[in-house]
TITI-978197 format. One line per field, with one value per residue: residue number from 1; z, x, y of N, C-alpha, C, O, CB in turn. Coordinates in steps of 0.02 Angstrom, whole numbers, plus 50000, padded with zeros to 5 digits. Last residue first. Glycine has a CB too. Layout:
residues N
nr [NUM,...] $
n_up [Z,...] $
n_east [X,...] $
n_north [Y,...] $
ca_up [Z,...] $
ca_east [X,...] $
ca_north [Y,...] $
c_up [Z,...] $
c_east [X,...] $
c_north [Y,...] $
o_up [Z,...] $
o_east [X,...] $
o_north [Y,...] $
cb_up [Z,...] $
cb_east [X,...] $
cb_north [Y,...] $
***
This chain:
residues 72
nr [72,71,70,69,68,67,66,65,64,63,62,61,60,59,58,57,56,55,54,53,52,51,50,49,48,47,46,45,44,43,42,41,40,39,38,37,36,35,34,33,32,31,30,29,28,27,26,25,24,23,22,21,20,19,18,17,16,15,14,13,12,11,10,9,8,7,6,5,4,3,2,1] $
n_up [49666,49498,49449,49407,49459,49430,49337,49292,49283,49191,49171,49166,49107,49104,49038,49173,49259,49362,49425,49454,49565,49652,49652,49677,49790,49887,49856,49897,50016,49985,49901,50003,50104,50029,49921,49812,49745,49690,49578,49564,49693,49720,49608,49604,49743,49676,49567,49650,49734,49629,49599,49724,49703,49607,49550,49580,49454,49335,49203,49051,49028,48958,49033,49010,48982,48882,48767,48773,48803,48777,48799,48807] $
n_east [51083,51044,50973,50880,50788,50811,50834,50966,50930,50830,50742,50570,50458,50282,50165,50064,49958,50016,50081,49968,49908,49973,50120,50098,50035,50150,50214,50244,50276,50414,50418,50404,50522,50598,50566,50688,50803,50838,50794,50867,50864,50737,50722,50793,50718,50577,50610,50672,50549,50468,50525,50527,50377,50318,50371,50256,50148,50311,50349,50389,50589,50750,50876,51050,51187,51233,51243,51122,50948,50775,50609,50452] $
n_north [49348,49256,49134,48974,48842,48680,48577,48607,48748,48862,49033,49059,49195,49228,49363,49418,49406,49361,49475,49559,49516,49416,49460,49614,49641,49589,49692,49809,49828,49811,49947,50038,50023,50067,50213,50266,50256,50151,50039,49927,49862,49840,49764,49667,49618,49580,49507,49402,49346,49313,49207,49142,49115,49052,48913,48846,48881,48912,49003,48919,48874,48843,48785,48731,48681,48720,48643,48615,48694,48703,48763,48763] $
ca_up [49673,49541,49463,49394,49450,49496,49375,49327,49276,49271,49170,49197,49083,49130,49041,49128,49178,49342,49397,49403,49501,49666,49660,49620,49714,49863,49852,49819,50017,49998,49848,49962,50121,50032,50001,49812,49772,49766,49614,49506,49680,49761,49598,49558,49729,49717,49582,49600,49776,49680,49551,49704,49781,49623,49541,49609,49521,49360,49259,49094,49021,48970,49010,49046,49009,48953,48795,48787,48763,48812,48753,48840] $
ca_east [51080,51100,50989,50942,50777,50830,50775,50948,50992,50837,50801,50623,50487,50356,50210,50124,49916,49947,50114,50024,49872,49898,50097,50132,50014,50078,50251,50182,50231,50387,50426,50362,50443,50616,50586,50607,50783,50872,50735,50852,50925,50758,50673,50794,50785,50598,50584,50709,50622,50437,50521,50580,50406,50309,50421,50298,50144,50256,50335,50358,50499,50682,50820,51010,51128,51231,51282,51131,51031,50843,50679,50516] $
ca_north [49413,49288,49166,48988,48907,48734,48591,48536,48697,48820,48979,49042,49131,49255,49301,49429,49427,49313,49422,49544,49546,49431,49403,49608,49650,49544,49609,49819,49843,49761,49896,50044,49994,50008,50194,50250,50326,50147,50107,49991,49910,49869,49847,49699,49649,49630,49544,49417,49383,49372,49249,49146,49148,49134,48957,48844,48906,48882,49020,48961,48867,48907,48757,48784,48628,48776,48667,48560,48711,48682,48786,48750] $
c_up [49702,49574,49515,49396,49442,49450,49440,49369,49304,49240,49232,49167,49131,49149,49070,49114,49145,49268,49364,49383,49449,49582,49646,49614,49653,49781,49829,49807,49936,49996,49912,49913,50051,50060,49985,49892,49798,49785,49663,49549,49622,49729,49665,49564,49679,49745,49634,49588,49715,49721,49600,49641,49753,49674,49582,49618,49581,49424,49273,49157,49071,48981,49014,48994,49054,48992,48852,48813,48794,48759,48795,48787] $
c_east [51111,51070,51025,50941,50853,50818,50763,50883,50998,50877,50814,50689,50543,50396,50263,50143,50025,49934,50069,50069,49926,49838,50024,50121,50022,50033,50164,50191,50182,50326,50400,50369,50404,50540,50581,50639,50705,50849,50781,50822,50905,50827,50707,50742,50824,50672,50586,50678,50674,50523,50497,50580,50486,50377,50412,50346,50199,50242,50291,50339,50461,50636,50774,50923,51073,51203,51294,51201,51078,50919,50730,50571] $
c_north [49472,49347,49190,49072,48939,48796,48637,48542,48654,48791,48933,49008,49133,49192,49276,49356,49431,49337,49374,49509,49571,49455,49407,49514,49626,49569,49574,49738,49822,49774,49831,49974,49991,49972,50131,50213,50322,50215,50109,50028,49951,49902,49876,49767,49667,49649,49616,49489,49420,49392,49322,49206,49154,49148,49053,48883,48913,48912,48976,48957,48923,48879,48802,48759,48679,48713,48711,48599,48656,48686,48758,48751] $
o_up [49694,49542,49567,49347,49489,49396,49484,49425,49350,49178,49292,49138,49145,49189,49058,49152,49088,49225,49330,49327,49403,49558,49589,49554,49602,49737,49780,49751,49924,49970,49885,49890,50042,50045,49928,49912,49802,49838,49698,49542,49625,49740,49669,49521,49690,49773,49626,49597,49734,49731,49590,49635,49789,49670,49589,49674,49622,49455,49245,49173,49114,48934,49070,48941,49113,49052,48869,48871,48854,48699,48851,48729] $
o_east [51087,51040,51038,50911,50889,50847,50721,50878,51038,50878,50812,50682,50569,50380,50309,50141,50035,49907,50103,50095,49909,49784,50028,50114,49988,50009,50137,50176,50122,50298,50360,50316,50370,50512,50561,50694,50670,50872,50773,50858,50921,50841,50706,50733,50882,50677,50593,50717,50712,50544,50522,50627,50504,50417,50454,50370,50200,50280,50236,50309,50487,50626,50750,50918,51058,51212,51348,51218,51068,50930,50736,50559] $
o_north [49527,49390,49159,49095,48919,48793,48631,48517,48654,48795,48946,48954,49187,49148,49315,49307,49452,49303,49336,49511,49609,49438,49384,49500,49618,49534,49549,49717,49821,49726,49793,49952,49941,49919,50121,50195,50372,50238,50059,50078,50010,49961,49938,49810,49683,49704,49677,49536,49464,49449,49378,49246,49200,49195,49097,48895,48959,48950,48978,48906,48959,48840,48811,48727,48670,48719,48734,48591,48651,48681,48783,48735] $
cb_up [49687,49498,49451,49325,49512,49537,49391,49379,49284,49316,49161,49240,49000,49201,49002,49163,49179,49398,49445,49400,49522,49728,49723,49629,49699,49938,49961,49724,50041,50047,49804,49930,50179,50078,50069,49727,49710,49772,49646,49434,49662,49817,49606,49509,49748,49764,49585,49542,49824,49753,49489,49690,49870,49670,49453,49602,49544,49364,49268,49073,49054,48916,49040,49030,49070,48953,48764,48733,48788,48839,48741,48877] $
cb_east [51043,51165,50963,50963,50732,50924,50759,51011,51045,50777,50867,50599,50509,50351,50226,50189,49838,49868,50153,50050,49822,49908,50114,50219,50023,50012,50298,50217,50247,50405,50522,50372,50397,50687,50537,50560,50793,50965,50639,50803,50996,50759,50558,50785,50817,50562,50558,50709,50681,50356,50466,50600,50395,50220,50423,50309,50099,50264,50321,50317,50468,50657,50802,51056,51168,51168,51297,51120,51072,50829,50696,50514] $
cb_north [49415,49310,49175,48953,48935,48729,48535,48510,48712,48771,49015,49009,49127,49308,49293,49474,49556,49328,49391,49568,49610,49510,49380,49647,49691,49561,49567,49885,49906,49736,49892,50112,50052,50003,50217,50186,50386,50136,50090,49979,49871,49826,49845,49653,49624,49620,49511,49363,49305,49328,49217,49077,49081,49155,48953,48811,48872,48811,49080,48974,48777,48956,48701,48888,48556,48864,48678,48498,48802,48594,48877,48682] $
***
């Protein structure tokens, strides 16, 4: 965990809690980088990507007062 007193922002790793929000960031970051790829295909890869990749990546959150911190 890594905290900055001046952002009051806080890095740690991806807990079980955090999939379903990391899974929506996810997929509307691949929905707008990929906008030439069909839209079925990226919900379609949602569970994969929960199931057998997200489990082997590291994958670190910002939070601000214990809230997951992004924009979409």
């Amino acid at each position: 965990m890594v905290s900055t007193s001046e952002t009051s922002l806080r890095l740690c790793r991806m807990r079980p809690a955090d999939t379903d929000v990391v899974l929506d960031i996810w997929l509307n970051a691949s929905l707008t980088a990929h906008d030439f790829i069909s839209e079925d295909f990226w919900y379609q890869q949602r569970e994969a990507m929960r199931s057998a990749y997200l489990p082997m990546a590291e994958v670190w959150v910002a939070e601000r007062e214990w809230r997951m911190v992004y924009h979409s």
